[in-house]
N, C-alpha and C positions, 0 to 999 in steps of 0.2 A: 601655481600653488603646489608645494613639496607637501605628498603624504607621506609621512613615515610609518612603516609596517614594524611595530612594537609587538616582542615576542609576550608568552602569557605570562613569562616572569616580571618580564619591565612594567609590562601591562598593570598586572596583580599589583609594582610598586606605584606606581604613577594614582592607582584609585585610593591607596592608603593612604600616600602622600598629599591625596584630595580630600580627602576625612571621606570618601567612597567606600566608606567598608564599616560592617558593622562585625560583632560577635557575640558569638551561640551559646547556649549553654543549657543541660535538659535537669532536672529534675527528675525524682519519682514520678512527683501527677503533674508537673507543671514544666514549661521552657520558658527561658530569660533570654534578653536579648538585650548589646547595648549601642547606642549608635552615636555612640561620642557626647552626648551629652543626657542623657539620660536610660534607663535602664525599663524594659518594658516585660512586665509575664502577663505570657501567653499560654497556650494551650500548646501539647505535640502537635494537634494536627494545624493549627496555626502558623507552627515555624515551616511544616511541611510545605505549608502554600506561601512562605515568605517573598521565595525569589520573586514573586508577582507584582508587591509593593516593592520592591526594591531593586527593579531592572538597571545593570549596566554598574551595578555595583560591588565589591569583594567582600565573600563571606568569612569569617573565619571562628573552626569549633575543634572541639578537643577531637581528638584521633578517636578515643574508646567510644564518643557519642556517635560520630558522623562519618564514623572509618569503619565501623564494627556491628553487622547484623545480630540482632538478640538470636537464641537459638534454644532450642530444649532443654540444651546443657547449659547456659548461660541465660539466663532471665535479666542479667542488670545491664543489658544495655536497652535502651527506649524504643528503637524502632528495627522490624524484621528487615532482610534482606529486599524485599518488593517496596520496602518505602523509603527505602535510602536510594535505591536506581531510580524510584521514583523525582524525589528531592535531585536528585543529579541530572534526570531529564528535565525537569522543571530549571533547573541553573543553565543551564544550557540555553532552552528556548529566551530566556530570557537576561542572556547573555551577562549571568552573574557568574563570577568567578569563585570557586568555593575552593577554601586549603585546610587540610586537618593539622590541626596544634599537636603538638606531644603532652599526654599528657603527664607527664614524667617531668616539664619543662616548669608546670602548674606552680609546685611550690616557690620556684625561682619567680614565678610572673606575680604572686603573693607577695613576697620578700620587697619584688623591687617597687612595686607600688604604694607599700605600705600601707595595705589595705587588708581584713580581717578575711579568712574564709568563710565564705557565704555564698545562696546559689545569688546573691542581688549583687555583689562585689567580684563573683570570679570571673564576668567577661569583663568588668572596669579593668584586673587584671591584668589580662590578653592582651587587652587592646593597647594596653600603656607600653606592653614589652612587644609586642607587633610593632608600633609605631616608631618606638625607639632605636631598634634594632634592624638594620634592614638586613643582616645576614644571617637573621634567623630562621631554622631549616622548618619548609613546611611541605605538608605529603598533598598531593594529586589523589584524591578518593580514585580507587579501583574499580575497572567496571567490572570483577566479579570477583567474589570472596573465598572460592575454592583455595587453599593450597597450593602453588606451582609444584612440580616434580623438583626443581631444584630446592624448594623450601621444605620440601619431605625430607629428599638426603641431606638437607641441612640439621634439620631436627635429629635425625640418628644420626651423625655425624656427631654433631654438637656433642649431646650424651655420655657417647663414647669418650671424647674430649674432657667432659669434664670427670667421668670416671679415673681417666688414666691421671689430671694433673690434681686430684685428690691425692691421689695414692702415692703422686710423685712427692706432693707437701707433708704425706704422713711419715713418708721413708728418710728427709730431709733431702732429696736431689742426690739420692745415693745407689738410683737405678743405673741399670745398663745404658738406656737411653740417655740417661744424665753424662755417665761416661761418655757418650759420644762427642756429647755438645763438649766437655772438657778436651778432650783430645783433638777436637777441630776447633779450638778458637782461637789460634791462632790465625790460624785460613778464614774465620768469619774476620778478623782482627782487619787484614788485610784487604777484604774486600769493602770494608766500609770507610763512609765519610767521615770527616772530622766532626762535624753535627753529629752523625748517628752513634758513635764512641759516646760521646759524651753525653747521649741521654741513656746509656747502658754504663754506666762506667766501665769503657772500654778505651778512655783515652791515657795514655803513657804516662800522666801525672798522678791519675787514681788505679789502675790497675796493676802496676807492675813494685815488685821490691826494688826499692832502693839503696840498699844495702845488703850484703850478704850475714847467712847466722849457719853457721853448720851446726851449732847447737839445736834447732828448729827447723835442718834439713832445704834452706831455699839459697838460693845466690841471688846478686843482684841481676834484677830485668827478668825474673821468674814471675810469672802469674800468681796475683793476688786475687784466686779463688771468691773468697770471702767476702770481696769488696767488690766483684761483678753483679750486675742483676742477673743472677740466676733464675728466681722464676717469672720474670716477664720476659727471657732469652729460652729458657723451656718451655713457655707458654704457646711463644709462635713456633718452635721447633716441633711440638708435640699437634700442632696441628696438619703436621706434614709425615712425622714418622715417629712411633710409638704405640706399642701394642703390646696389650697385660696377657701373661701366659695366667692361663685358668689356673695349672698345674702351682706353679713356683711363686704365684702372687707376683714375678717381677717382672718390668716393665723392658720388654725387648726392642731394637731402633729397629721396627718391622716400618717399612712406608705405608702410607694412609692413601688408599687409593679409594676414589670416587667408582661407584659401578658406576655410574651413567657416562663416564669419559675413560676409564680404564688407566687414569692418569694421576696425581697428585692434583691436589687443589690450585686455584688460579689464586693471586690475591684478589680480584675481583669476588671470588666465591668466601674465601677465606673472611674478608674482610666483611661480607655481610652477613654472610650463617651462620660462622665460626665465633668471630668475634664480635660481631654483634653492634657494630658501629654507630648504627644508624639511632639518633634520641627515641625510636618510633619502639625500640625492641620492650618486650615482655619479661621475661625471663633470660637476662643476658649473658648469664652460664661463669664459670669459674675464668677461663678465658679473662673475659673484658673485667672480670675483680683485679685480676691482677695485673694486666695492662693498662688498664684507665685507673682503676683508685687507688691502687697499690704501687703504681710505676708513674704514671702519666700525671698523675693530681700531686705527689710527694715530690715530683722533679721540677712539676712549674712554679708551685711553694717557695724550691730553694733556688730556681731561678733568679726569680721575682726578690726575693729578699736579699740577695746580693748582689745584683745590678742596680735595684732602685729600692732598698731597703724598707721594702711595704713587706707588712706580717697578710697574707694571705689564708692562712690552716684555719681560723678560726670563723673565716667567712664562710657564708653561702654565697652562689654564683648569683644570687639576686639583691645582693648587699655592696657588689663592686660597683663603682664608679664607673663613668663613662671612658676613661682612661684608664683604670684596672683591668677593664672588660678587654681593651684593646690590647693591653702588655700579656692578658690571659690567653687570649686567640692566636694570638704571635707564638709563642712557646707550645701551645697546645697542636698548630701546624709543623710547628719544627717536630713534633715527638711522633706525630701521623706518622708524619715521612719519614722519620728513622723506625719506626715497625715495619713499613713496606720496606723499607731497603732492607732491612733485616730478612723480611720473609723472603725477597725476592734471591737473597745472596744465599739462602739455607736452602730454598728449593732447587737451583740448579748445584749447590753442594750433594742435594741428597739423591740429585735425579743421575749425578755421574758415579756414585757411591754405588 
């Protein structure tokens, strides 16, 4: 007889896909819980001792409940640090697998359910968009809630970030460091793909004049400024070099060196501090506005509506179809990958600069 050794991911799918999983949900005085066909409130310290009835099973709760210890400063989340390690030793012994939802993701799992906000309706919720979705992103609780040193200098890093590409939106892109991106885009032009032009409008059909005007000072095959993304192409430049003089108020291309590495940022680092990727983030900084809803969500829009002429802008992500959802993740991958390769083609621009 063949064992197969299933990782915790396959694992985590194979109990869903068994109706093995139930979902969390806390209240002020009360916790809800639903197990696929019915909805149960309980007490906190109830769900505390849940994994006990419910051995060999997947848990699944919101991030902010079951991700996040209450603190001095913070009273709204239900349970301290000691009872959430607790609750995780308890998952443990009794070989439940427990994943924190986003809850950020909440109103989408609303939307697609078609069910009312309520604490009796929001793990029916969950569980409908858990089920349905098997690529949907779910966090590993931490076994400890300190801060890492890299999510310190993330946080003053970030800050910084968003200070300078304020100031870049208020000046219209009309900094020094804007200057630079202008004067090197031809050299970004040429280091990227055909894919990543074209989620920048940087491909030959949208950015270049086509005609010459001497009355208007351009020739043909001269850069059409105006019609590049400029601030989601300053957004990841600015995450690498840009720095406000106190003095001048202006924005000089000084490079953005990490202390703890004495180096520019990685995309690894970039991509989770900076800009904030991850559905789990809090306050996801100027950065990800402009990349994801101002670049990333307007580009899949006009994707989507001229390949297969679906109006998308006025949807929520929990109102697509099981075939919107998929034409959305497809484009939504293509435009990842052209911000890394953006970033990756601007950092060794800026590291030989």
């Amino acid at each position: 007889m063949t064992t197969f050794n299933l990782s915790k991911r396959s694992n985590f799918r194979v109990r869903v896909n068994n109706y093995k999983f139930i979902t969390l949900d806390c209240g002020k005085n009360s916790a809800t819980y639903f197990d696929g066909e019915k909805v149960f409130i309980i007490s906190h310290q109830e769900l505390l001792e849940l994994p006990i009835k419910y051995p060999g099973y997947a848990f699944v709760g919101e991030d902010a409940h079951f991700g996040v210890p209450r603190t001095n400063k913070s009273l709204a989340q239900p349970f301290t640090a000691p009872q959430l390690q607790g609750l995780y030793e308890l998952c443990r012994e009794n070989d439940v697998i427990l994943r924190l939802f986003p809850q950020k993701s909440t109103p989408r799992a609303k939307l697609y359910s078609k069910l009312k906000k309520s604490d009796l309706d929001d793990p029916k919720s969950i569980y409908k968009l858990v089920l349905d979705f098997e690529e949907i992103k779910l966090k590993t609780p931490k076994t400890f809630f300190e801060s890492t040193q890299a999510q310190k200098e993330g946080y003053r890093m970030k800050n910084k970030l968003n200070k300078v590409l304020n100031y870049a939106r208020y000046g219209d892109y009309s900094d020094e460091n804007a200057a630079w991106l202008k004067d090197h885009m031809e050299e970004l032009i040429s280091r990227l793909s055909e894919d990543a032009k074209k989620c920048f409008n940087l491909d030959e059909s949208t950015c270049r004049y086509k005609v010459s005007s001497k009355k208007k000072g351009f020739e043909a095959g001269d850069l059409r400024i105006n019609q590049i993304s400029i601030p989601q192409l300053y957004s990841i430049l600015a995450s690498m070099q840009g720095e406000i003089d106190e003095e001048s108020l202006d924005i000089l291309p000084n490079k953005v060196i990490r202390n703890s590495t004495g180096d520019l940022p990685s995309w690894t680092f970039a991509k989770k501090h900076l800009f904030c990727f991850s559905p789990f983030h809090q306050k996801g900084g100027v950065a990800r506005s402009n990349l994801y809803y101002h670049g990333k969500r307007n580009w899949i829009i006009k994707q989507v509506k001229e390949k297969y002429n679906e109006n998308l802008r006025s949807k929520n992500r929990g109102e697509f179809s099981l075939e919107q959802d998929v034409i959305f993740r497809h484009y939504r991958k293509t435009y990842t990958s052209a911000i890394k390769e953006v970033f990756n083609a601007m950092r060794d621009m800026i590291s030989k600069s």
